[in-house]
N, C-alpha and C positions, 0 to 999 in steps of 0.2 A: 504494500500500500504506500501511495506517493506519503512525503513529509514535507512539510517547510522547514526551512533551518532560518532563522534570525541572525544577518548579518552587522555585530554593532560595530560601529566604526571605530577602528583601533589602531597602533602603531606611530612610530615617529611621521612629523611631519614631511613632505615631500617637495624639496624648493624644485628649480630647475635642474641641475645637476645629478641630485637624486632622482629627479623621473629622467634623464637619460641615461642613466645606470639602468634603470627598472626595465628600458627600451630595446637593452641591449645592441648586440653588433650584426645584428644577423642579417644576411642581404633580403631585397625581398619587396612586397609591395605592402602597404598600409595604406589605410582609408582614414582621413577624421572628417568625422557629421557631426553638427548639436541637431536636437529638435524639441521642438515645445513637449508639452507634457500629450498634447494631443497631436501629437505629431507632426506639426510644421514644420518644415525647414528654412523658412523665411516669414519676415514680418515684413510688409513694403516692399519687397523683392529685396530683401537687404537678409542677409547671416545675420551681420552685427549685432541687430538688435536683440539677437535670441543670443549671446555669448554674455560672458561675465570674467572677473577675477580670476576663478580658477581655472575657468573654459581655456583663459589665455594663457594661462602657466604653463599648461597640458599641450597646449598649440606650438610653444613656444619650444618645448623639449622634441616635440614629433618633427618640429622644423629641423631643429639641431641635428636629428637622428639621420635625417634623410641626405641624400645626395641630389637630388632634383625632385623640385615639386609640380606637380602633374593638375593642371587646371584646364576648362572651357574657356573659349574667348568670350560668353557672357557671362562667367562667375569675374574674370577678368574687368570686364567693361562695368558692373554690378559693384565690386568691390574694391575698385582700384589699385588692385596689385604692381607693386611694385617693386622696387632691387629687396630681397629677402635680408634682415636685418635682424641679429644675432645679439645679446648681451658679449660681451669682451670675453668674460668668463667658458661661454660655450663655445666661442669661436676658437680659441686654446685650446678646449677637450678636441675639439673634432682636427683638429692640426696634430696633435698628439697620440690619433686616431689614425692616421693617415690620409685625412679630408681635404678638403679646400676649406677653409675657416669660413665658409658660406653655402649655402645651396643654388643652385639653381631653378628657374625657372622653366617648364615647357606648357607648350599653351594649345592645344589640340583644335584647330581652329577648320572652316568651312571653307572661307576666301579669306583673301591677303586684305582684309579692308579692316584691321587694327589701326586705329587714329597715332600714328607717330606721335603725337604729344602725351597719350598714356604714358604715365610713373613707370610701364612695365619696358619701354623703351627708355624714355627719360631719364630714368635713377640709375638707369644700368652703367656698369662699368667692362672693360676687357675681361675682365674673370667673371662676371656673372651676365652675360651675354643671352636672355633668354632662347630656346629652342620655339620655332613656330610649324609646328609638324598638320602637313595637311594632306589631302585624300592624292595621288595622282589624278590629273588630268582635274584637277578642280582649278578656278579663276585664279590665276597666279602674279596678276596684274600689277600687284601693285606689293609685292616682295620690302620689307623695312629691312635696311642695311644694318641695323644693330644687332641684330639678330641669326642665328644658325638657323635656316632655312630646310625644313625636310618633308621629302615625300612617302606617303606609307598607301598601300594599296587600299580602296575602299569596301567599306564595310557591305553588309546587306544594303544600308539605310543610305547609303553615299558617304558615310562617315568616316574619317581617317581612321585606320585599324586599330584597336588599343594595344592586340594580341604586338602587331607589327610595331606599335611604336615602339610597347615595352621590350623588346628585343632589340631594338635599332638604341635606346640609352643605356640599354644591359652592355653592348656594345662598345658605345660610347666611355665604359667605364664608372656610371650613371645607374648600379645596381638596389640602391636604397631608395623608391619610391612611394613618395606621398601623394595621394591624392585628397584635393579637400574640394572636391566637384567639378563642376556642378550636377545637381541629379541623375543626368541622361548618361554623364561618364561612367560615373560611381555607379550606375544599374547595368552597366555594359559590360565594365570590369567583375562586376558581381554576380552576375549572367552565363560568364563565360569562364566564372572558375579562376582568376587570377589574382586574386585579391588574397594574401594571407590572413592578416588581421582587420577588423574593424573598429576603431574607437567610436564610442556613439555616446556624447555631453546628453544628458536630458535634463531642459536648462526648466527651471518652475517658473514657466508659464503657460495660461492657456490660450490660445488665439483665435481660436474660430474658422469658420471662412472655409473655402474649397483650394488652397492654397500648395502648392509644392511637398511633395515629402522626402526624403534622402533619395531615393529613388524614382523615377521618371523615366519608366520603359514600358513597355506592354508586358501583363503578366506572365510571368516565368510557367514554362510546362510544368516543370517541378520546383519549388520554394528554395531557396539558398540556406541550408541549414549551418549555422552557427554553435559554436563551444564557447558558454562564456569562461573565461580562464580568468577576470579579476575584476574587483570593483572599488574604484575608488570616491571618495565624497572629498566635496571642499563647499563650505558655505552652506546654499541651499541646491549644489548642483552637484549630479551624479553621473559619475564615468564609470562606463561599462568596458570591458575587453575583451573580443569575441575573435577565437581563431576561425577560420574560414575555410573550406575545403578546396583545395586550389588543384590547378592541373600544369603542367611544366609549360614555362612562358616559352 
């Protein structure tokens, strides 16, 4: 007969440093989602407003962990992404690590029609030079020279391949992937089985409304089953940690 067990929250605190020890080294792909209590993924079309304190702590270490982080051109356009920026402290771990003291950007985009004056251009520097990865034979017109320009064969949907990207930055050397969306990435990657871990904030709020949820695909023939493997609280907000059944990128 099933049981509930009462998880009370215990142990020493977890600053930045501590949750990327907890993150470990392991190469691989990682998801992080918040969502409302009722399952929003945005308020406004914004993340932001659904994150907090410890949301960012948690964000902040999964940055540190990764080697390129994996986004849509409208979570991009949505949330203003920009050069990935590190406390002093973690950019030392990750050079101590054998890192670049930064991550990278890649932006999994439809056509080249990214506004050059985006932060994700702008803020950039030689070392952190975002990847703008799009479908072959999609609109290529208008290519931004700050950027590593790549083609990956397309999907069902015309969509750049995720399977093909994340091999093309495995590649690259680019083996620690973060993806922090948008929906329709994060349901593709989850879809298709290449997703290791999933972190999922469930931030207390409730929003209403017919609005976005981590995922934004057509439903799965069969459900994506999840292990949660750990659960942390900060505040009024609770991180889950779910391994994922994955199949070789």
């Amino acid at each position: 007969m099933p049981v509930l067990r009462r998880r009370i929250p215990s142990g020493d605190p977890l600053g930045s440093s501590e949750l990327l020890e907890w993150l470990g080294t392991d190469l691989g792909v990682r998801a992080n989602m918040v969502a409302s209590v009722d399952g929003r993924a945005t308020v406004n079309g914004r993340v932001g407003h659904l994150t907090g304190p410890a949301d960012q702590l948690l964000l902040v270490a999964l940055r540190a962990w990764c080697d390129v982080l994996l986004v849509g051109a409208g979570t991009v356009r949505a949330e203003g992404y920009g050069a990935i920026d590190l406390p002093e402290e973690l950019q030392e771990l990750r050079v101590q690590r054998g890192q670049a003291p930064r991550p990278v950007l890649a932006v999994l985009i439809g056509r080249h029609d990214l506004d050059p004056a985006l932060p994700v251009f702008s803020e950039t520097g030689p070392d952190t030079r975002p990847w703008l990865i799009s479908a072959a034979g999609s609109d290529t017109s208008r290519p931004d020279r700050n950027a590593h320009i790549l083609e990956v064969s397309a999907g069902e949907d015309g969509r750049p391949s995720v399977r093909e990207a994340l091999q093309t930055l495995r590649g690259a050397g680019l083996g620690r992937v973060l993806s922090e969306g948008g929906p329709t990435i994060l349901g593709h990657l989850l879809g298709q089985g290449l997703v290791n871990e999933l972190f999922l904030t469930v931030s207390p709020q409730v929003v209403g409304g017919d609005g976005l949820r981590i995922v934004h695909v057509p439903e799965y023939q069969n459900p994506v089953e999840l292990t949660l493997s750990d659960v942390l609280g900060g505040a009024h907000e609770v991180f889950l940690r779910y391994a994922a059944g994955t199949r070789p990128v």
